[in-house]
C-alpha positions as CSV (number, residue, x, y, z in Angstrom):
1,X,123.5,101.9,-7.1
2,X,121.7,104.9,-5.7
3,X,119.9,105.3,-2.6
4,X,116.2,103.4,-1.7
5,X,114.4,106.4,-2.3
6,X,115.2,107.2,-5.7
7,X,114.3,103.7,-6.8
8,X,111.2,103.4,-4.4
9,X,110.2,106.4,-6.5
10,X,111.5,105.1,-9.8
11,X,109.3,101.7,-8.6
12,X,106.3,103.9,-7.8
13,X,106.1,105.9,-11.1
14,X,106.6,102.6,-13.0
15,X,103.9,100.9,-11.4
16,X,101.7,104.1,-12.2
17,X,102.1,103.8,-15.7
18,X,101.8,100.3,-16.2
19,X,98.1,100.3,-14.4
20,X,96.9,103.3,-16.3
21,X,97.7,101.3,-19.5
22,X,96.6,97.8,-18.2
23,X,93.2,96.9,-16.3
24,X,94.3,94.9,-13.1
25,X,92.6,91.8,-14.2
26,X,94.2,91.3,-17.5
27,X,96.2,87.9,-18.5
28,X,100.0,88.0,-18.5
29,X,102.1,89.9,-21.1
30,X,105.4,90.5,-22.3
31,X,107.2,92.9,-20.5
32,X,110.7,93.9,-20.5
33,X,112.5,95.6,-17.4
34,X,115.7,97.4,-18.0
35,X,118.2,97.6,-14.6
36,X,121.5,99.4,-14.7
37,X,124.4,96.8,-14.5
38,X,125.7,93.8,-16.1
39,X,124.2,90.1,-14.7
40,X,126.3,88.3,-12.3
41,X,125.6,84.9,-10.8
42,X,124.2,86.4,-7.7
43,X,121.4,88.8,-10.7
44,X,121.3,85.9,-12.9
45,X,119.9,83.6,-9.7
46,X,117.9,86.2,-8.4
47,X,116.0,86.3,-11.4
48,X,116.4,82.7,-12.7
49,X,112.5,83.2,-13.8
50,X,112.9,85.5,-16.2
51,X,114.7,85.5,-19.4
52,X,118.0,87.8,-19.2
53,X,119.8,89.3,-21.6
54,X,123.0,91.8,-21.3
55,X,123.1,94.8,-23.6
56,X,125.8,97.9,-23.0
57,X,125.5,98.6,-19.3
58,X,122.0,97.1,-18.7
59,X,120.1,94.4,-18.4
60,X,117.0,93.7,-19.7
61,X,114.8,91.2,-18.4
62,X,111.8,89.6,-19.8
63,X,109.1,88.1,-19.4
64,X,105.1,87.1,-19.8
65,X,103.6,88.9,-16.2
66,X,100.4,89.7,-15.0
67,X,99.8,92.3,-12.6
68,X,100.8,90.7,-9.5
69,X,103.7,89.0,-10.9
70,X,105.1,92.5,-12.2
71,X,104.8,94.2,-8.9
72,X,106.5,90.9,-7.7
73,X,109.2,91.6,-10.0
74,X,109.5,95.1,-9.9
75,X,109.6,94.6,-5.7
76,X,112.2,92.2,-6.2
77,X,114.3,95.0,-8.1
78,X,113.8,97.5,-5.3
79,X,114.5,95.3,-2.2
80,X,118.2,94.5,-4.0
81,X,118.7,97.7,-4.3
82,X,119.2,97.5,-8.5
83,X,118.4,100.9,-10.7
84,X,115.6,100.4,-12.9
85,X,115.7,102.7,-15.8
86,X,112.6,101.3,-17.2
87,X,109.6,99.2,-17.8
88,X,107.9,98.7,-21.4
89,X,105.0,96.9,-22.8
90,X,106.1,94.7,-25.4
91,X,103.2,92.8,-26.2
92,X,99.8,92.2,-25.6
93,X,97.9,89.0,-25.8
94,X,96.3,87.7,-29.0
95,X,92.5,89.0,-28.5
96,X,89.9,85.7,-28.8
97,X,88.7,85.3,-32.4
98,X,91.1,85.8,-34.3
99,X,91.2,89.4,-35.5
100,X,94.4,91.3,-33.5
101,X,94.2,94.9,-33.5
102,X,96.6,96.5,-32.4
């Protein structure tokens, strides 16, 4: 695990690009974090909230967030001291009547 910095800024720039591509007020939506390591009991407990899955290396986690709950989650990340490689959008909410564009 690297120093606080580099994740504070990894934290930071993640944060950034999440609320340029979501308003603040939207409803939850799938996200998926990727942390360097493998889960342990201590990661698996820390993040007993969120589904976790192991893949080469990583861990992914996963999850329906809104904006507060993903800084929650993304703080949570930083204050263990864990790498994040990276946050990604996986899906947006249905939109109301029917007709999903995407």
């Amino acid at each position: 695990m690297t120093g606080q910095p580099e994740v504070a800024t990894l934290l930071r720039r993640a944060v950034s690009a999440v609320e340029v591509a979501v308003p603040r007020n939207a409803v939850p939506m799938r996200y998926e974090v990727t942390i360097r390591g493998e889960p342990g009991e201590v990661l698996l407990g820390a993040f007993s909230d969120v589904t976790v899955r192991q893949a080469s290396g990583v861990t992914v986690l996963s999850a329906d967030l809104d904006q507060a709950a993903l800084h929650g989650l993304l703080a949570r990340i930083a204050d263990l001291g864990i790498d994040l490689l990276g946050v990604r959008l996986v899906a947006r909410p249905a939109q109301p009547g029917g007709n999903d564009r995407r």
